[in-house]
ROMIVO-680124 format. One record per atom (N, C-alpha, C): x, y, z. Coordinates in steps of 0.001 Angstrom, whole numbers, padded with zeros to 6 digits, always signed. Layout:
<zators>
XYZ;...
</zators>
This chain:
<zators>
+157286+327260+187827;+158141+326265+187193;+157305+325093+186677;+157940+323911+185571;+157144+323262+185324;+157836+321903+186142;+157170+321450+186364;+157266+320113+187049;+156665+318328+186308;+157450+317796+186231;+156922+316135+185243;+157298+314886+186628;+155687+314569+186578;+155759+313475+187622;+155563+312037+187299;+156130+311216+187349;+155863+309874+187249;+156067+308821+188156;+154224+308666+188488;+154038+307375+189246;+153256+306523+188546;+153880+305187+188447;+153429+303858+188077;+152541+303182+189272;+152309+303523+189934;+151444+302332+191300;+151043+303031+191892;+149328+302300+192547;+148704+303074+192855;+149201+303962+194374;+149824+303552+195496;+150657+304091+196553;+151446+305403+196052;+152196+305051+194455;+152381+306564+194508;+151704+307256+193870;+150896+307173+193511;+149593+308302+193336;+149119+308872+194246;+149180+308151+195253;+149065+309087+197068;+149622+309724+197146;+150973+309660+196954;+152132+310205+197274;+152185+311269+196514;+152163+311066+194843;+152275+312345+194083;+151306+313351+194216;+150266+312752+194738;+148971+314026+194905;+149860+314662+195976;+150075+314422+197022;+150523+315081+198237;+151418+315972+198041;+152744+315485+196947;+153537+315839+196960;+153127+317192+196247;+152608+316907+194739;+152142+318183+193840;+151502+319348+194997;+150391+318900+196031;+149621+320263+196871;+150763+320654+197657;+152180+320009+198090;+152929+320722+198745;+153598+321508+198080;+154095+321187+196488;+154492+322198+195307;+154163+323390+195196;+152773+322953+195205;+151579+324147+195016;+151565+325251+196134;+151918+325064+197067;+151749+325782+198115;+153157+326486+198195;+154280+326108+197029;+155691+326768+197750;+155792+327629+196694;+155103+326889+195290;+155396+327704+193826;+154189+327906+193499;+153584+329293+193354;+151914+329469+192629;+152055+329559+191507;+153173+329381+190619;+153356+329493+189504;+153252+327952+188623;+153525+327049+189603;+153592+325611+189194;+152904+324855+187637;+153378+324395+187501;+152436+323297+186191;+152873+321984+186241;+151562+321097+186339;+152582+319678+186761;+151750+318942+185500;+153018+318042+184878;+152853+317061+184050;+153222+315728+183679;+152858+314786+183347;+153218+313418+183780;+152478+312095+183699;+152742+311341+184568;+151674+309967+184395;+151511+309894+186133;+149988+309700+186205;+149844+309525+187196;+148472+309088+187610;+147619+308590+189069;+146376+308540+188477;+144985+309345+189098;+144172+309206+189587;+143266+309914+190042;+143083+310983+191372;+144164+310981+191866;+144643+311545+193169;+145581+312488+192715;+146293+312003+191655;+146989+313200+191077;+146599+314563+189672;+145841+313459+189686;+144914+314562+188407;+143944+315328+189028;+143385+314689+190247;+142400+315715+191440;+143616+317135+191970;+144598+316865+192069;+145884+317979+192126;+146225+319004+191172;+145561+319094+190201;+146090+319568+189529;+147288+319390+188301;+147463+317476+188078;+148432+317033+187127;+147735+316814+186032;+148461+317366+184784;+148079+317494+183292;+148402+315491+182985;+147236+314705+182665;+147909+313652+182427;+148164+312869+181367;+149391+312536+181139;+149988+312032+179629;+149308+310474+179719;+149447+309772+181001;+148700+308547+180691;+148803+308268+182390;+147483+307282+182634;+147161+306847+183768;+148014+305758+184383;+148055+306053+185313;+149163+305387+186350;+148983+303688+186216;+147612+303022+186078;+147368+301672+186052;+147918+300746+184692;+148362+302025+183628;+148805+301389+182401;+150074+300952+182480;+150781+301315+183898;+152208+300768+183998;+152270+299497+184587;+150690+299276+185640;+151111+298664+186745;+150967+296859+186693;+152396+296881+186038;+152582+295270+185418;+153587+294781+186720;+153615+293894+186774;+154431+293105+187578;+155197+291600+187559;+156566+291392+187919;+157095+290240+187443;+157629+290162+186026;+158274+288445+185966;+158556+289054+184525;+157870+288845+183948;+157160+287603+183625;+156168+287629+182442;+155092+288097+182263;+154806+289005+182953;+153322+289917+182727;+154186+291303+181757;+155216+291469+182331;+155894+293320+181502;+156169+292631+180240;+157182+290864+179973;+156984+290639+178177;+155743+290669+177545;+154201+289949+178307;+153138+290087+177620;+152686+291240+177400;+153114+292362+178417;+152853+293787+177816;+153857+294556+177494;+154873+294230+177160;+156322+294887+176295;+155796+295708+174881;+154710+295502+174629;+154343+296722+173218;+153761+298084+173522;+153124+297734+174657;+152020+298880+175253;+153267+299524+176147;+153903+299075+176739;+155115+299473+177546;+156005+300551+177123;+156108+299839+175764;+157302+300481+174940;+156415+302003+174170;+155296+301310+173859;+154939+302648+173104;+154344+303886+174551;+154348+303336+175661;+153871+304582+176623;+155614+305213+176659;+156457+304270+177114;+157534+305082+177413;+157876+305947+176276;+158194+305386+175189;+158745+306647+173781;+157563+307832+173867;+156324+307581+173940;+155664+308750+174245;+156337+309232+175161;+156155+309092+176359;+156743+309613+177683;+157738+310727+177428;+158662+309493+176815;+160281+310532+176639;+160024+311592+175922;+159696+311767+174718;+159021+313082+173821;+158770+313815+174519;+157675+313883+175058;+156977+314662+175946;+157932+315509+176833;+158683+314396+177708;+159650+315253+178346;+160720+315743+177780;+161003+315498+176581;+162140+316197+175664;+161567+317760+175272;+160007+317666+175006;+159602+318868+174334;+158832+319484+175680;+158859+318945+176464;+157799+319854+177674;+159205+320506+178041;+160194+320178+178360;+161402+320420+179400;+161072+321480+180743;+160844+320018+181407;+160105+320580+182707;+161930+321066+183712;+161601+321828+184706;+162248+322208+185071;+163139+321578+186337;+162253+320245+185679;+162516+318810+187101;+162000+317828+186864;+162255+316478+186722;+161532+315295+186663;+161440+314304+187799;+160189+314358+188656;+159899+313683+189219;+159891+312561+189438;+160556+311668+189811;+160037+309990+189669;+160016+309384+191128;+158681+308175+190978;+158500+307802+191973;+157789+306283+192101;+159181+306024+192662;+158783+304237+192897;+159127+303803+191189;+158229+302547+190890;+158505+301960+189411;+159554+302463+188889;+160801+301348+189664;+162131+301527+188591;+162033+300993+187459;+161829+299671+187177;+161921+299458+185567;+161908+300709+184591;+160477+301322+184663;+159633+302296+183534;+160982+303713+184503;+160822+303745+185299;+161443+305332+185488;+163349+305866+185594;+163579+304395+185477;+165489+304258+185698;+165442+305128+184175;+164586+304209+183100;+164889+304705+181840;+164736+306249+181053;+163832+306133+181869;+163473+307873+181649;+164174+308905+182071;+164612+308714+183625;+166360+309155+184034;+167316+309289+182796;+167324+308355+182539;+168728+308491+181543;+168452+309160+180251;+167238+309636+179341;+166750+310287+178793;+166910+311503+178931;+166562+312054+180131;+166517+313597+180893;+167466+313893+181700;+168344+313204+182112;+169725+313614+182229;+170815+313709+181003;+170559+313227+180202;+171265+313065+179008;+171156+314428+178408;+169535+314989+178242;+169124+316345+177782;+169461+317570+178887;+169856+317407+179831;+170177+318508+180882;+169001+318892+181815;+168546+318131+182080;+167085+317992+183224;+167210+317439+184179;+167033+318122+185799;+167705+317767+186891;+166266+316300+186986;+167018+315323+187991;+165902+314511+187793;+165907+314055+189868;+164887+314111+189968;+164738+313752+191615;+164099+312336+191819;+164382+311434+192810;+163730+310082+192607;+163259+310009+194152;+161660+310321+194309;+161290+310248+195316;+161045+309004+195465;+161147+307490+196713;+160771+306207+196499;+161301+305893+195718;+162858+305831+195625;+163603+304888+194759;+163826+303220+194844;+164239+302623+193616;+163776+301019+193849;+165101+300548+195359;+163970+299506+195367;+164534+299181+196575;+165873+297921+196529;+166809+298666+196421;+168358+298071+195671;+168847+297066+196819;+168447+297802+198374;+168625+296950+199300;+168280+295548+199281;+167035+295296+199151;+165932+293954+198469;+166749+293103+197473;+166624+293625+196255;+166880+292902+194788;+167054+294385+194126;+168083+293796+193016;+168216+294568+191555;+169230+295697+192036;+170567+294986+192461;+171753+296010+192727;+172148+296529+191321;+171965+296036+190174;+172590+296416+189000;+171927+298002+189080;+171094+297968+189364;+170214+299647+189071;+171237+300846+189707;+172207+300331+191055;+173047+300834+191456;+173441+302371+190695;+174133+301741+189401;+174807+302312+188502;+174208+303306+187933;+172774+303253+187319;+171983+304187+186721;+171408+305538+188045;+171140+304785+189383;+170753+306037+189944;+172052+306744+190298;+173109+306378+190302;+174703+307010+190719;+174747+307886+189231;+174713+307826+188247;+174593+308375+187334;+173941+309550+186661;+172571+309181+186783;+171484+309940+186150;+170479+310945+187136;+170492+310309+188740;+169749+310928+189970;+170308+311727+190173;+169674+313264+190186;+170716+314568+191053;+170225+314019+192629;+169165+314010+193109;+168868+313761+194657;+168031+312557+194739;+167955+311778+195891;+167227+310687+196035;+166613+311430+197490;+164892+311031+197688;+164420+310956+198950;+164067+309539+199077;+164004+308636+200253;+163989+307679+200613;+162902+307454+201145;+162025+306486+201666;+160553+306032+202297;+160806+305733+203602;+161848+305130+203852;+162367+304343+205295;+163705+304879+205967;+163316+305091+206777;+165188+305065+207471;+166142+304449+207592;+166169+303984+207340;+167404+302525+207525;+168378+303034+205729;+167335+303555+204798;+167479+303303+203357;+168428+304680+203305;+168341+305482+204303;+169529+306831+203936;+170873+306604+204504;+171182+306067+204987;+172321+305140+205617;+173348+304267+204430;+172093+303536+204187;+172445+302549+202919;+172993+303363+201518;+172031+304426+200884;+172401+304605+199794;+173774+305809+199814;+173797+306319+200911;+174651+307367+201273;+176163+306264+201262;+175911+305107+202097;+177545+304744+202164;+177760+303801+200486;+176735+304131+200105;+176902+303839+198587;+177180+305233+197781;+177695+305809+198285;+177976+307539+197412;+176764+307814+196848;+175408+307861+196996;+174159+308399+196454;+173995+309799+197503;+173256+310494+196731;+172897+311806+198143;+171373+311577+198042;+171311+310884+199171;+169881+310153+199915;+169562+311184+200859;+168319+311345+201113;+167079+312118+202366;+166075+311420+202476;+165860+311289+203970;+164336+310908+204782;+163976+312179+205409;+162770+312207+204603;+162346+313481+205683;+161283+313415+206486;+160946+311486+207107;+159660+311365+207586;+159130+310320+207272;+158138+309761+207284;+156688+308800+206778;+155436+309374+207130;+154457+309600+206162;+153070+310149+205895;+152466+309659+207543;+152147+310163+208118;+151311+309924+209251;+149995+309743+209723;+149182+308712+209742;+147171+308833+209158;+146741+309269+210650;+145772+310280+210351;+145150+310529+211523;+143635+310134+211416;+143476+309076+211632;+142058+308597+211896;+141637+308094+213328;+140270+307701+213559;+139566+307682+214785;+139920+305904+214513;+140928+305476+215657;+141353+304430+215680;+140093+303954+216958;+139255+304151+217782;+139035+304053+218968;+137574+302762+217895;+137238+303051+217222;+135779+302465+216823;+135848+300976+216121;+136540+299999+216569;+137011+298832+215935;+135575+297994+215896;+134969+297768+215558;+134446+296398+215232;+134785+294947+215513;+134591+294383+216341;+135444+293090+216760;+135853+291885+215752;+134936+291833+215074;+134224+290969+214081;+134469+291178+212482;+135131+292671+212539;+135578+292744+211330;+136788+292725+210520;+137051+291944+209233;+138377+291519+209165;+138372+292324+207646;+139429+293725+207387;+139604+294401+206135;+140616+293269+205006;+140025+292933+204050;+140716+292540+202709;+141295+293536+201855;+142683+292872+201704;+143274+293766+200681;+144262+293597+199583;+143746+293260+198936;+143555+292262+197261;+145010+292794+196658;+145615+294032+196687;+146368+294833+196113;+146203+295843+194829;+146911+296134+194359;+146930+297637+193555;+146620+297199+192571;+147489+296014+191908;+147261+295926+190428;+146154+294493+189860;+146107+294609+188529;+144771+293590+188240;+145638+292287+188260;+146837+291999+188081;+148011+290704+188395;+147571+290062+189705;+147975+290961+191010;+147589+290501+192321;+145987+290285+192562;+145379+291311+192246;+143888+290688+192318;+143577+289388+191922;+143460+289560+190665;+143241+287809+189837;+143882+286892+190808;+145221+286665+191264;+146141+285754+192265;+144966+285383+193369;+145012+286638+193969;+144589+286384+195535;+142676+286539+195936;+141801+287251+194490;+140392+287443+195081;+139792+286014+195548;+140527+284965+194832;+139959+283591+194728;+140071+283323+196643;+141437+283408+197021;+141819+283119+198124;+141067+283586+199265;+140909+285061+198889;+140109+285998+200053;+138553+285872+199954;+138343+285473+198670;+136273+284846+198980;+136418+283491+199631;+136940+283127+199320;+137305+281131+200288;+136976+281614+201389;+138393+282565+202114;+138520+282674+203655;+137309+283335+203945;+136559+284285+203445;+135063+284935+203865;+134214+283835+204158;+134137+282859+203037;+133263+281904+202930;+133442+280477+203952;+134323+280779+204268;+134837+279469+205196;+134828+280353+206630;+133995+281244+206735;+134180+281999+208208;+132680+282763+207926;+131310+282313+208489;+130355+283218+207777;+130107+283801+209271;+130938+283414+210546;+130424+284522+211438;+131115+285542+211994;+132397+285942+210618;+132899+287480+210425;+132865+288088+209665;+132432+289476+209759;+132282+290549+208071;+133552+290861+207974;+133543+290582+206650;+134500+290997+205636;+134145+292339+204894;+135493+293097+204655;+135370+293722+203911;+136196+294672+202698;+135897+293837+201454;+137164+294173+200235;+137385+295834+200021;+139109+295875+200258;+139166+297119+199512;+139592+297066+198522;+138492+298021+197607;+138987+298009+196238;+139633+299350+195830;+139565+299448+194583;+140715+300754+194099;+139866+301034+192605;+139395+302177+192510;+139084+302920+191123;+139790+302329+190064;+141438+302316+190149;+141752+301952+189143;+141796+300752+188548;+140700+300099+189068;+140837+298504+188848;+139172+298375+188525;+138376+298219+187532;+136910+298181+187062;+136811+297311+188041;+135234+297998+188360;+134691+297088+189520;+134093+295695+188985;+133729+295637+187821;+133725+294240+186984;+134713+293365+187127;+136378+293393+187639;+137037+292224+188012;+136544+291840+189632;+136367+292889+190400;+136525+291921+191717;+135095+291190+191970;+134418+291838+190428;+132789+290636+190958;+132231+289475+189857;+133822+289006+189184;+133630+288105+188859;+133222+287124+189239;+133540+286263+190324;+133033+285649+191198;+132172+286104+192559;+131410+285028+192450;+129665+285863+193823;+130359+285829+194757;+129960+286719+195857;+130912+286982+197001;+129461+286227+197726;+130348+285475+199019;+129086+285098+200117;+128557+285980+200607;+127395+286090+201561;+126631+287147+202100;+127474+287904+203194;+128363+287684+204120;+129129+288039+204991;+130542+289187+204575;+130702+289378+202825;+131727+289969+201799;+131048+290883+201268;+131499+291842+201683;+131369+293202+200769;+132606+293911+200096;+131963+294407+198640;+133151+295170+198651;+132906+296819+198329;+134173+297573+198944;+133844+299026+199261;+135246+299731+198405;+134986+300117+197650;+136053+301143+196830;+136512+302305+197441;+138246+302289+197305;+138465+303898+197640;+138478+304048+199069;+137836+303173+199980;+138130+303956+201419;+139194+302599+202325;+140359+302487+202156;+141338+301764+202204;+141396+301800+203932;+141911+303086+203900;+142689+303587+205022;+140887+303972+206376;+139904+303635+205931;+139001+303797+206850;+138486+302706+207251;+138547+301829+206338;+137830+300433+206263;+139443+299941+207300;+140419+299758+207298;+141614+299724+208249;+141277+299581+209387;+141251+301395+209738;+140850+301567+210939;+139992+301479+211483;+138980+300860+210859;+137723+300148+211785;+137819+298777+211959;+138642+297906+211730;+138584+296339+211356;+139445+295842+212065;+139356+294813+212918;+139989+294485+213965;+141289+293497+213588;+141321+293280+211910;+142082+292850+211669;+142347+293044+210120;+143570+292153+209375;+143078+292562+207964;+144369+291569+207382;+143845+290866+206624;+144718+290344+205441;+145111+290881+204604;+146356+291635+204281;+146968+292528+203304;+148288+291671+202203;+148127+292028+201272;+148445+291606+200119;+149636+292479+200267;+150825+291607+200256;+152661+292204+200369;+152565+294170+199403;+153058+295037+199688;+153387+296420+199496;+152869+296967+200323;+152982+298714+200259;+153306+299356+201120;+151435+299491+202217;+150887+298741+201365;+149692+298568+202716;+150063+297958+203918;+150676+296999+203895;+151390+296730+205333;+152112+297703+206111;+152489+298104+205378;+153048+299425+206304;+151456+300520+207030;+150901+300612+205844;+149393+301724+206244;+148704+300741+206934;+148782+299861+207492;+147830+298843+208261;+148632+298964+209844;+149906+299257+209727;+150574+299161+210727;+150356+300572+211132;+150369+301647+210849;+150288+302989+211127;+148825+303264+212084;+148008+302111+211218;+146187+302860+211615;+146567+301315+212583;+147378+301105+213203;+147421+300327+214971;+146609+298723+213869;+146687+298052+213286;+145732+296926+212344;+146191+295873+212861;+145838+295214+213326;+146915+293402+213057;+146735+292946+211584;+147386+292182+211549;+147346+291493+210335;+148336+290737+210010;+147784+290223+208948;+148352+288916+207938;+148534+289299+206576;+149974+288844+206119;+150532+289049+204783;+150383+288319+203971;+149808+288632+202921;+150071+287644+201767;+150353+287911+200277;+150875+286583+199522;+151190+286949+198627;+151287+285874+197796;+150413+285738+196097;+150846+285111+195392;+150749+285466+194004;+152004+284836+193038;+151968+285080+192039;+152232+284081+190685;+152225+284019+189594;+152489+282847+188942;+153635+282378+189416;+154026+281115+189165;+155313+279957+189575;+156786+280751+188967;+156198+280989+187799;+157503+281510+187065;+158177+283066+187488;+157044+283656+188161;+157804+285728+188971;+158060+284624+190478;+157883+283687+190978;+157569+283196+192119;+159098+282938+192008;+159351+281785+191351;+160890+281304+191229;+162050+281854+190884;+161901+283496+190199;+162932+284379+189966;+163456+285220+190838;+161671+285598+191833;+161983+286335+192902;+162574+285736+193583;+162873+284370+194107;+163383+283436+195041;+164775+283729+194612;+165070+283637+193254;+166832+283785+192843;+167146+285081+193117;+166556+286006+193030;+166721+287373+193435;+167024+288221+194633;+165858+287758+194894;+165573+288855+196429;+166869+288990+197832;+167568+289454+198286;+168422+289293+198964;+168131+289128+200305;+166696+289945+200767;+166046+289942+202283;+165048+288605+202600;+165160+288426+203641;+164394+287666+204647;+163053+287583+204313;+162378+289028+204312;+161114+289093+204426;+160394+289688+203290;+159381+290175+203315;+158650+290388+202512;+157572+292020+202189;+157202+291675+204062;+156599+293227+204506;+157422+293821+205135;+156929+295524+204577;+157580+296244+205195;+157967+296650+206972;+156911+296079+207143;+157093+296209+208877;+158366+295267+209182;+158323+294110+209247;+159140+293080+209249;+160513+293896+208755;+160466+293921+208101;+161631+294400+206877;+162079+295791+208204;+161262+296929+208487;+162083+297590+208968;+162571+297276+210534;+161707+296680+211269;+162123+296278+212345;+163427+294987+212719;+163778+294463+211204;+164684+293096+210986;+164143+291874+211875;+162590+291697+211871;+162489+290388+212797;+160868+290714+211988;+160564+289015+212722;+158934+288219+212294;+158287+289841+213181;+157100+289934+212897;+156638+290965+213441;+155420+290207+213080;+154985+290061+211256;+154067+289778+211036;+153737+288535+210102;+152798+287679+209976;+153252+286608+209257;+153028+286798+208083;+153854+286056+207211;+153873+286071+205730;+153743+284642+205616;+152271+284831+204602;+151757+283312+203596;+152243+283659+202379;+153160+282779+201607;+153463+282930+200433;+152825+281986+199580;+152800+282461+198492;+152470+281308+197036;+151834+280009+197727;+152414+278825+198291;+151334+277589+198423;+151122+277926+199845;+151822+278908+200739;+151369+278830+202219;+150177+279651+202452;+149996+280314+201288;+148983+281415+200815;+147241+280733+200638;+147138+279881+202004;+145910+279307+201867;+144610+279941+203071;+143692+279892+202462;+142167+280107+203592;+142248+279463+204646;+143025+278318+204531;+142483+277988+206104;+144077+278210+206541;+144923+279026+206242;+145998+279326+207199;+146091+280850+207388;+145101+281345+206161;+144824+283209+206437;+143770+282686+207997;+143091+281929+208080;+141778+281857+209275;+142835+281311+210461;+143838+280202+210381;+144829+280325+211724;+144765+281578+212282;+145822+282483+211116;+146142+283384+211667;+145460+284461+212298;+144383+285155+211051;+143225+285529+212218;+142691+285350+213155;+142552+283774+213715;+142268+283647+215052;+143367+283972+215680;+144548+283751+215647;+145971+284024+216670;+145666+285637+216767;+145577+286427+216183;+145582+287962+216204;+144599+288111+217207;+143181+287569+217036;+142475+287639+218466;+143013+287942+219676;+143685+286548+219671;+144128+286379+221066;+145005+287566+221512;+144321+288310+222893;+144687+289488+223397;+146864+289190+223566;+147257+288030+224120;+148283+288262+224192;+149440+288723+222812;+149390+287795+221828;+149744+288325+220397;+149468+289552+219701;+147935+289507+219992;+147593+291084+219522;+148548+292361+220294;+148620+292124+221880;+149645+293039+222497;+150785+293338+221887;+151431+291647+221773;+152855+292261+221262;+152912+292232+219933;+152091+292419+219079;+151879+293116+217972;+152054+294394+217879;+150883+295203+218531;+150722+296329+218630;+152060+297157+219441;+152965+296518+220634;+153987+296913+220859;+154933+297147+219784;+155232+296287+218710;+156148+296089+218051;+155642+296954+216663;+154734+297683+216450;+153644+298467+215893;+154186+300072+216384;+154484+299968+217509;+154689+301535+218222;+156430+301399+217241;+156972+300613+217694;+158427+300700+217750;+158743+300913+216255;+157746+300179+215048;+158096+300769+213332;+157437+302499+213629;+156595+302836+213963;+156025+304117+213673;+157415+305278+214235;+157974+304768+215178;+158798+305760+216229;+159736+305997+215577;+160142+304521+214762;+161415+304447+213943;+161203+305616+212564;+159946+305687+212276;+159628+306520+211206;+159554+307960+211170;+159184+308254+212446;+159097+309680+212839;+157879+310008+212572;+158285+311868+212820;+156677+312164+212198;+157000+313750+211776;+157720+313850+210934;+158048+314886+210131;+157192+315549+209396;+157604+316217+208221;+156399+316681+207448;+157317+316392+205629;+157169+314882+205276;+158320+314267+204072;+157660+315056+202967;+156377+315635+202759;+155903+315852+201333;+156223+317762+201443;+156511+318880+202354;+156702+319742+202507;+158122+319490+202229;+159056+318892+202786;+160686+318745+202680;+161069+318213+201501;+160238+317418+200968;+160579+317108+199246;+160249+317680+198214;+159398+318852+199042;+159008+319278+197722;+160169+320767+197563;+160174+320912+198878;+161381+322158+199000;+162633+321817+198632;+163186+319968+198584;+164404+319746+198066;+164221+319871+196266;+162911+319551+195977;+162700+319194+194546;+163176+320899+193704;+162340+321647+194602;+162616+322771+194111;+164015+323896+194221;+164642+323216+195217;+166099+323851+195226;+166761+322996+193989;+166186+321691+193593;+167207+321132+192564;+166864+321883+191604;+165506+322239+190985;+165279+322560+189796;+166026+323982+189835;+166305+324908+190787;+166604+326057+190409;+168641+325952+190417;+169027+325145+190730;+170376+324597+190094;+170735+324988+188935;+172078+325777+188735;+172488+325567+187119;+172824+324505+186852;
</zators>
């Protein structure tokens, strides 16, 4: 069968690689096509355009790129008008993927929304389009199949990705940076996270970076001698680091999995800063927080988003008693998550949809 995947951010490019080798393993006949980025093209995805060309954020970064936007999506749609895959994948990035829904449902193309936007949060209007245009929704969290179900959606959790790394080898001294996915959040926060290196020269630091981001932005500015930065190994650099400042998305969650303490942060221009404020309907910010409904972990926002209150907090994480009930409250999101097998079960729901009249 043919299969069309679209992920906008780099998290689901994890996801879609995973998802495509579980495809692969149910259908040997498979062909996957789509936007996606280096994790998914290592899979075996034919790619129409790279996943980082979506990854805009807020509002005024998607109007300054509303031309490039517009001309990826009308490509997009073509493509899936004349490929007519036997299923359209989408995952995460509602803006770019609500629309494409309604394109390929319109043409008679079952459409599956793995990581649908998070309606719970902000942006109930979207309500309408996934009630509409979604044959199945799989969900990221548990709490979220509850929700969209007593909203008449037909929602599935079949799990959360589970990391198996050698948690035992921590480094005392070492604190993982994590700038985020797109070049928006970088620019925001690299300034913030060389300060806090530099205002602490007797702990190693160490930046994770991401392929899809030229290693020419994060060395615009000289890093002190105590800052390194290491591409691509996210989830290792984690689990060796006794702590880690993570930049709000679903790394807080992968920081919480590999046992991490940490500190949230987040900033963005004044103007996505003050809309999100009119918007957002939840409390919090990270996902841990968010699924457990209480402080778990702290969140620095926009002006609280300073070096010497990322270095408070790192010292508080030290301290063995906080760090405990951290890590307690660490067991209790993972338990809540399970430990299923979500990329085998979605890919077996994906494929009972496509074979639907």
């Amino acid at each position: 069968m043919k299969y069309f995947l679209v992920a906008g951010e780099q998290s689901g490019d994890q996801h879609g690689a995973e998802l495509i080798k579980a495809l692969t393993k149910l259908d040997q006949n498979s062909t996957f096509y789509g936007i996606g980025g280096e994790k998914m093209k290592g899979t075996g995805l034919k790619c129409l355009y790279n996943q980082s060309d979506l990854s805009f954020m807020g509002f005024s970064d998607v109007v300054l790129n509303l031309p490039k936007l517009l001309q990826i999506f009308n490509s997009t749609k073509n493509s899936i008008l004349e490929i007519a895959p036997d299923v359209l994948i989408l995952i995460d990035s509602a803006g770019f993927n609500l629309r494409l829904a309604k394109y390929a449902s319109k043409a008679n193309i079952k459409v599956v929304y793995f990581i649908p936007p998070k309606v719970w949060a902000w942006g109930r209007w979207r309500l309408k389009k996934l009630r509409k245009y979604i044959d199945e929704i799989i969900v990221l969290f548990p709490f979220e199949k509850e929700y969209f179900k007593n909203l008449g959606l037909k929602a599935h959790y079949f799990g959360s990705h589970q990391m198996a790394l050698n948690l035992a080898d921590r480094k005392i001294n070492q604190v993982a940076l994590l700038p985020g996915s797109r070049l928006q959040e970088l620019k925001k926060m690299l300034p913030v996270f060389i300060k806090t290196a530099t205002n602490n020269p007797n702990w190693e630091f160490k930046m994770c970076g991401i392929a899809s981001i030229e290693r020419e932005y994060y060395l615009e500015t000289k890093y002190p001698p105590n800052l390194i930065l290491v591409t691509d190994h996210t989830h290792e650099i984690l689990a060796q680091s006794a702590a880690a400042v993570v930049t709000s998305g679903t790394a807080t969650l992968e920081a919480c999995l590999l046992r991490t303490p940490q500190v949230v942060t987040y900033k963005t221009s004044w103007l996505n800063y003050l809309l999100g404020r009119l918007l957002i309907q939840v409390k919090f910010i990270s996902l841990v927080n968010l699924i457990l409904d209480k402080h778990v972990v702290e969140e620095l926002i926009q002006s609280q988003c300073t070096p010497q209150k990322i270095t408070n907090e790192l010292k508080r994480l030290t301290n063995s008693k906080k760090r405990d009930l951290l890590l307690t409250d660490y067991e209790k999101v993972i338990a809540k998550l399970g430990n299923e097998r979500p990329y085998l079960k979605t890919a077996e729901l994906a494929i009972k949809v496509a074979k639907q009249p």
